[in-house]
C-alpha positions as a printed Julia matrix, in Angstrom:
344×3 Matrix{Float64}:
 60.44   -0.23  43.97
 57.87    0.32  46.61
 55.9    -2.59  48.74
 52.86   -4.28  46.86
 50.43   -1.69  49.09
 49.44    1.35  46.99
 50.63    4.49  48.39
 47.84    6.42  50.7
 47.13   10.24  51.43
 47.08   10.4   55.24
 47.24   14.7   55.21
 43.89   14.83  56.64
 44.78   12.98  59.42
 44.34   14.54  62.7
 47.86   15.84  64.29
 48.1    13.2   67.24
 46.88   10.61  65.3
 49.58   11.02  62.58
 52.56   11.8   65.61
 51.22    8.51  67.53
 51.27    6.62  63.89
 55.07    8.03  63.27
 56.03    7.36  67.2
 55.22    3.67  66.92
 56.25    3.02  63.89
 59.43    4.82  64.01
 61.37    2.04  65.49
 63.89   -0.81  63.74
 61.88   -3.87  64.92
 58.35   -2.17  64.7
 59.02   -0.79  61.42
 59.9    -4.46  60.0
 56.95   -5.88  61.92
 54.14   -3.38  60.1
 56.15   -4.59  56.05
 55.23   -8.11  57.35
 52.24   -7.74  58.52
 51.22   -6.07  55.43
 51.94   -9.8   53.81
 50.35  -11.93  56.29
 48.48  -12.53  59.29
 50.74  -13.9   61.81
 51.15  -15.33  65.23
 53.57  -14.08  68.21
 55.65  -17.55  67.21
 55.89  -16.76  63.48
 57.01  -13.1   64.27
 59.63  -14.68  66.24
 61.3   -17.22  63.68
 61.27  -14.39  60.9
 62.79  -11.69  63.24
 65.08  -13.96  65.29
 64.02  -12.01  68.46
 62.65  -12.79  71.42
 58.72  -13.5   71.85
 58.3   -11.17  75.17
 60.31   -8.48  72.85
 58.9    -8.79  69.52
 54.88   -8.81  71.72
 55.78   -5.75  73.38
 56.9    -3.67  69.64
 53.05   -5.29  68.99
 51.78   -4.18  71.82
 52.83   -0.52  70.92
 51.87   -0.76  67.1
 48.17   -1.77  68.38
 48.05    0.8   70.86
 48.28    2.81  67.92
 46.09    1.8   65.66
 49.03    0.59  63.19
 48.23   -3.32  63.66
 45.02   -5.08  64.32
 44.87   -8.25  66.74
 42.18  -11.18  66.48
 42.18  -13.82  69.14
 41.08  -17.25  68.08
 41.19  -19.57  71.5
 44.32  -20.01  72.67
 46.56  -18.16  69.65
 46.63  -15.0   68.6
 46.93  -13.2   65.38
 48.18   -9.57  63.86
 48.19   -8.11  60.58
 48.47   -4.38  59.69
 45.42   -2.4   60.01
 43.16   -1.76  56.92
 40.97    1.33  58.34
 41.39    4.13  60.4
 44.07    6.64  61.0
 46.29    4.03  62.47
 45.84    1.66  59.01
 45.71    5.4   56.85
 49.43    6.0   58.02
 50.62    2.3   57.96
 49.5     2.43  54.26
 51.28    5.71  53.8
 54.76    4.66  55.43
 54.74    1.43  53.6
 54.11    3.37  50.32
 57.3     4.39  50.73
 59.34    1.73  51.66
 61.94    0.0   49.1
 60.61   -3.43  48.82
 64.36   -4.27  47.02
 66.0    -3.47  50.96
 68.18   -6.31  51.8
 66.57   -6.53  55.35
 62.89   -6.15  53.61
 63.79   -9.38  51.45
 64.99  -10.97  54.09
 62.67  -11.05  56.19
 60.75  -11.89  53.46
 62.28  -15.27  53.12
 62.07  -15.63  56.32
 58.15  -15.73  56.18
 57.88  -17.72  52.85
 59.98  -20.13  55.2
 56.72  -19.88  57.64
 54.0   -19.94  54.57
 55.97  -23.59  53.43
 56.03  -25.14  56.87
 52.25  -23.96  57.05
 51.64  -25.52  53.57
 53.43  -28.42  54.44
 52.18  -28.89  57.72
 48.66  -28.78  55.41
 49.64  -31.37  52.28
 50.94  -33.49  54.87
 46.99  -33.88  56.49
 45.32  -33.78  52.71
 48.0   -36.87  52.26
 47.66  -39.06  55.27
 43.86  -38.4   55.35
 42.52  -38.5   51.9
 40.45  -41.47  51.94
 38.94  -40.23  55.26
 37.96  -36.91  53.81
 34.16  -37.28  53.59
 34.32  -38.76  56.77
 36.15  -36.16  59.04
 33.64  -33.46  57.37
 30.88  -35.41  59.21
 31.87  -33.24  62.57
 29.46  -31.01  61.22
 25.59  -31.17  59.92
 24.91  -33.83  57.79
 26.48  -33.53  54.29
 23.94  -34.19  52.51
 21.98  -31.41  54.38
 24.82  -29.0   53.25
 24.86  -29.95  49.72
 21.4   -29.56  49.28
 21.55  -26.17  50.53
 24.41  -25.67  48.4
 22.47  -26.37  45.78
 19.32  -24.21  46.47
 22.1   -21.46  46.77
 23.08  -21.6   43.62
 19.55  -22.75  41.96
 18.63  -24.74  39.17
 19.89  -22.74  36.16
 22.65  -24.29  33.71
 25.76  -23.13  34.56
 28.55  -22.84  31.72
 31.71  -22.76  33.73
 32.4   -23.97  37.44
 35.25  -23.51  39.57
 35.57  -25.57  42.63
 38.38  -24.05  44.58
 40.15  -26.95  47.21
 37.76  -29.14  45.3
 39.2   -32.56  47.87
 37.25  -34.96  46.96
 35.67  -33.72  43.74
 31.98  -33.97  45.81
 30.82  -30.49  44.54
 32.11  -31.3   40.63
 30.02  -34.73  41.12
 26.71  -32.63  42.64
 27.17  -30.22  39.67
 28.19  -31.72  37.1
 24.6   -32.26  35.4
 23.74  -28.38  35.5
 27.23  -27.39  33.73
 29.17  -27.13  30.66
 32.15  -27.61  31.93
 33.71  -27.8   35.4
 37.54  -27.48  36.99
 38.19  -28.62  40.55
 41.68  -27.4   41.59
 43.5   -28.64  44.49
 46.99  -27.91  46.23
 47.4   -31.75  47.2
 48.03  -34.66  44.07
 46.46  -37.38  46.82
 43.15  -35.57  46.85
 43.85  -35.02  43.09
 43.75  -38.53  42.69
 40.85  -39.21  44.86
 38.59  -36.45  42.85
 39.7   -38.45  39.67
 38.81  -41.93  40.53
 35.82  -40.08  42.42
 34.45  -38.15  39.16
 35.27  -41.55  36.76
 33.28  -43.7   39.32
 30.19  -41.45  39.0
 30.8   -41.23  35.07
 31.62  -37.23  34.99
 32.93  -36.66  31.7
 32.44  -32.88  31.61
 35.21  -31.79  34.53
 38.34  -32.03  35.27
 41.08  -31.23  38.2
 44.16  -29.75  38.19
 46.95  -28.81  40.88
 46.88  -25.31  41.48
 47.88  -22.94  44.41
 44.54  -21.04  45.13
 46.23  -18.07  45.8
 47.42  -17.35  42.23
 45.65  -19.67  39.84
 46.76  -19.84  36.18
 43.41  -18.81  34.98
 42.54  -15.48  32.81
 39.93  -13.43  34.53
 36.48  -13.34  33.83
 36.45  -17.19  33.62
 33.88  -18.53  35.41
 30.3   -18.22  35.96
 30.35  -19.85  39.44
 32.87  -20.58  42.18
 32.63  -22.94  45.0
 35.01  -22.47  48.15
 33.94  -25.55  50.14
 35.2   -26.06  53.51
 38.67  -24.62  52.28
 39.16  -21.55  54.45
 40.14  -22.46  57.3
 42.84  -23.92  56.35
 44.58  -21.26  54.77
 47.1   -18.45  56.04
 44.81  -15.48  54.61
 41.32  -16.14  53.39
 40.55  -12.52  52.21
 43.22  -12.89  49.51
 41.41  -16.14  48.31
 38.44  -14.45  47.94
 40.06  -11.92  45.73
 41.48  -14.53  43.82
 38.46  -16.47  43.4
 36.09  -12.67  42.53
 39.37  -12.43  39.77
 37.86  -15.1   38.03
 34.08  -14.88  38.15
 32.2   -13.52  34.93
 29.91  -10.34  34.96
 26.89  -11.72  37.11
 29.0   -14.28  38.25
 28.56  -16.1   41.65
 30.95  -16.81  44.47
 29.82  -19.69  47.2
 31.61  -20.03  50.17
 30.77  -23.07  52.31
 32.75  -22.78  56.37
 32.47  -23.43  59.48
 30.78  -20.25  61.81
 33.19  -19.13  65.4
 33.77  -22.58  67.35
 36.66  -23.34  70.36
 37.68  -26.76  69.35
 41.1   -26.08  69.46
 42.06  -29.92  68.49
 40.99  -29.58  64.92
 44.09  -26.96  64.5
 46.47  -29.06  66.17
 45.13  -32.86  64.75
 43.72  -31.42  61.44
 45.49  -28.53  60.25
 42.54  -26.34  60.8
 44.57  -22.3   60.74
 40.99  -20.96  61.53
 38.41  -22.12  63.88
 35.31  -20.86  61.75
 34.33  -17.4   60.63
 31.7   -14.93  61.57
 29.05  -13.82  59.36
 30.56  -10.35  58.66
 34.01  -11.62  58.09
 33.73  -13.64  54.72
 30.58  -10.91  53.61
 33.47   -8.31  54.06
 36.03  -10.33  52.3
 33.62  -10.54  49.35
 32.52   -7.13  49.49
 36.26   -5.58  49.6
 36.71   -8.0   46.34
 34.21   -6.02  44.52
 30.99   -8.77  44.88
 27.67   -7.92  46.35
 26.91  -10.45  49.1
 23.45  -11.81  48.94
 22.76  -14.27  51.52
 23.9   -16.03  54.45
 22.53  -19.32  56.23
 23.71  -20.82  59.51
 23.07  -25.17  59.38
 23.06  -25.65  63.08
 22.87  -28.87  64.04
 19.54  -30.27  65.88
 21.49  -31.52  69.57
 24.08  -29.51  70.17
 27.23  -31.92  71.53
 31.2   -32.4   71.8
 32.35  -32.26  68.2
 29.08  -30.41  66.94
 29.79  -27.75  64.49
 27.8   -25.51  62.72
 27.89  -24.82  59.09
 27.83  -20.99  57.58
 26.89  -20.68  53.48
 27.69  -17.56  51.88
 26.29  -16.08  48.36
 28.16  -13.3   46.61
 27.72  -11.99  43.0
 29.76  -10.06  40.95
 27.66   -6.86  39.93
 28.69   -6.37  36.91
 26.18   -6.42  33.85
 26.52   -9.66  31.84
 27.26   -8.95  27.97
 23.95   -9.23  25.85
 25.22  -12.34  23.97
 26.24  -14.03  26.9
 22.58  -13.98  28.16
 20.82  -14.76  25.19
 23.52  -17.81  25.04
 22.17  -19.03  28.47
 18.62  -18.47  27.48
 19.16  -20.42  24.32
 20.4   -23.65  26.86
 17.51  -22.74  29.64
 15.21  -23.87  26.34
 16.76  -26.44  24.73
């Protein structure tokens, strides 16, 4: 059984860039690294608990792999990340090596384990903020723009036409179900944490939503057939998670022909104290970062806006909207069906 990454034709590959690929790669400890860091995107630190090797040792084997072209490296103030390069000759033969590796190899589990271990203590590390903090939410998001700023852009994103089926990914609160509930049939809010669950319920029943619900779901790998949903909201949720790409994925998974994805984050930013006192994995995103995401899921991204705030101070951030829609042509019926409700 090979790893989850299709195999990969790297014969066109120029000769040195194929010997340099095998040369770093061809190693115990670098070999390892490149199957993990086809799974995640991991710190120095991490690295080191799954391995059980030293951090000077296990940066130097990344050192190497980067040099050629096998791992990519993206600083975020003071920490550092890797994962295994998607493009280029160095990412063509990573994909190719790992297309042959036997994902049932006792040391391949392992290590395996060993970073599930990491992904729980990051999870965690996460449930235990959502818990202490859940009748704070609203107010730690006020760091940023005004919310009600936000959601009205939100809403001009997304425009005024009914909307059968919602998904609110890391729905918190329940604040998007509650703006969107009048324009839907039916809306789900999922959440990882059961506090926030139960805020979003008492939420929703104080503001008399009857037409949504929330469950507890892992937004990873939701329980949900595809094709489910006509629009997906992915507010202020990404930076808290281990990989936001795969999200994204997830979320496109879901979303109807003509569907819409909405991603609501926080653009580049160095407060580092929001990873260490909030749980934040990610300080913000650039522009081209979540429009790739959504464009490598198979969406069409359609429009960006930056809400900077007016006087730039300590604890200012700015908010970044994105629009993405999946380009496939909606069945007939289903848009005679949403004509019929534009009507009535």
């Amino acid at each position: 059984m090979s790893l989850d990454r299709p195999q990969a034709d790297a014969s066109s590959l120029p000769y040195a860039a194929l010997l340099d690929g095998l040369k770093a790669a061809g190693e115990d400890t670098r070999l390892r690294l490149l199957a993990i860091l086809d799974q995640a995107e991991l710190t120095v630190s991490e690295l080191t608990d799954i391995l059980g090797q030293s951090q000077p040792r296990i940066s130097r084997h990344l050192k190497l792999l980067a040099e050629a072209g096998l791992v990519e490296r993206h600083r975020e103030a003071s920490w550092v990340f890797y994962r295994c390069a998607g493009e280029g000759p160095g990412g063509a033969v990573a994909r190719a090596l790992l297309g042959l590796l036997d994902a049932g190899d006792p040391l391949i589990r392992r290590d395996r384990e060993r970073l599930s271990e990491v992904r729980s203590a990051r999870e965690a590390q996460a449930q235990a903020y959502f818990a202490s903090h859940a009748e704070r939410w609203d107010a730690i998001r006020s760091l940023h723009v005004p919310e009600a700023l936000v959601e009205q852009q939100v809403r001009d994103a997304l425009g005024d036409a009914p909307i059968d089926s919602f998904l609110d990914l890391g729905t918190g609160t329940g604040r998007m179900l509650e703006i969107f509930a009048p324009h839907i049939q039916r809306g789900v809010g999922v959440d990882l944490s059961p506090d926030m669950l139960g805020v979003a319920r008492v939420n929703l029943e104080r503001a008399g939503v009857r037409n949504c619900v929330v469950r507890h779901g892992d937004i990873y790998n939701l329980a949900m057939p595809r094709d489910s949903f006509d629009a997906i909201v992915v507010h202020q949720v990404l930076h808290f998670l281990d990989d936001g790409g795969r999200a994204v994925r997830e979320a496109a998974r879901l979303l109807r022909p003509g569907g819409r994805l909405l991603v609501v984050d926080f653009a580049p930013h160095d407060l580092e104290f929001l990873r260490e006192a909030h749980a934040h994995r990610r300080l913000g995103f650039a522009e081209e970062t979540v429009a790739g995401w959504m464009a490598q899921a198979g969406l069409e991204p359609e429009l960006h806006r930056a809400l900077t705030p007016e006087a730039a101070a300590d604890g200012s951030l700015t908010v970044s909207i994105w629009l993405a829609r999946d380009p496939r042509i909606a069945p007939a019926q289903d848009v005679e069906n949403r004509d019929n409700r534009e009507v009535a």
